[in-house]
C-alpha positions in Angstrom: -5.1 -7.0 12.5 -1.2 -7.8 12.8 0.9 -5.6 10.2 2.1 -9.3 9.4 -0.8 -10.0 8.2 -1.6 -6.2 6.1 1.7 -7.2 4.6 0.5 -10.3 2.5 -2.2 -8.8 0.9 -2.4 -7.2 -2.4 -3.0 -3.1 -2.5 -5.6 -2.9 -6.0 -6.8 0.5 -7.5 -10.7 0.6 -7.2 -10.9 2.4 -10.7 -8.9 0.5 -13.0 -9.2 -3.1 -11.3 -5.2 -2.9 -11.5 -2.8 -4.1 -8.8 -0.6 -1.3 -7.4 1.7 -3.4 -4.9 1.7 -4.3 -1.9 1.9 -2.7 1.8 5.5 -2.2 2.8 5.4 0.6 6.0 3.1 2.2 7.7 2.8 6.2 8.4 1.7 6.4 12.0 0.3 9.5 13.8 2.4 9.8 17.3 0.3 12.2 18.7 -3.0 10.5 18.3 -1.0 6.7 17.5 -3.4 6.1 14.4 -2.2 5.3 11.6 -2.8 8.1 9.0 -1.4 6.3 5.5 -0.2 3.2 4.5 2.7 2.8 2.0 2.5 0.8 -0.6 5.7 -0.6 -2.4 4.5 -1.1 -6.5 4.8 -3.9 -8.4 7.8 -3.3 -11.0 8.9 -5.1 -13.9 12.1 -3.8 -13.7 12.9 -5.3 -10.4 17.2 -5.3 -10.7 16.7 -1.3 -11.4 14.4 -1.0 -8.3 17.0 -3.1 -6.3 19.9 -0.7 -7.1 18.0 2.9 -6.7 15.0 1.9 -4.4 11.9 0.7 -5.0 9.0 3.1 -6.5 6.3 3.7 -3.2 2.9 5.1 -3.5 1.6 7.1 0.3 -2.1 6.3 0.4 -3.8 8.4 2.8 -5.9 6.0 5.4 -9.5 7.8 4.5 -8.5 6.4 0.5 -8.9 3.0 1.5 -12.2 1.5 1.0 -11.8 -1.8 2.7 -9.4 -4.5 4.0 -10.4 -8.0 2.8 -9.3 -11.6 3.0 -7.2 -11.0 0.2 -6.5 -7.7 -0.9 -7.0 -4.2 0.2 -9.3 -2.0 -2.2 -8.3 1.6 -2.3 -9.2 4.9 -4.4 -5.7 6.0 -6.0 -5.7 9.3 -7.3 -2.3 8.5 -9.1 
């Protein structure tokens, strides 16, 4: 799958059903070149704030995603 395509998809919280965000970067191991998290930039509804001082990510750890589907990408978010 094309980080393109990782990119469209909505990151939702397992537990709660909620939406977190969506994926924004990657954390890539270069010793091993796997990726080790996926980082998740949250959904805001204070998105002018976000624009001046950066918007709010979320570092989910590769083994805390459950699956990659069509549409969205299920995780278990400890935060």
């Amino acid at each position: 799958m094309r980080f393109i395509k990782m990119q469209s998809k909505d990151v939702v919280n397992v537990a709660t059903g909620s939406k977190i965000g969506y994926v924004s970067d990657l954390e890539i191991d270069e010793r091993c070149q796997c990726i080790e998290a996926i980082i998740v930039e949250r959904y805001s509804l204070f998105k002018l704030i976000c624009f001046f001082k950066g918007p709010p990510v979320l570092i989910i750890p590769i083994e805390n995603i459950i699956t990659i589907g069509d549409d969205v990408i299920l995780v278990r978010n400890s935060h």
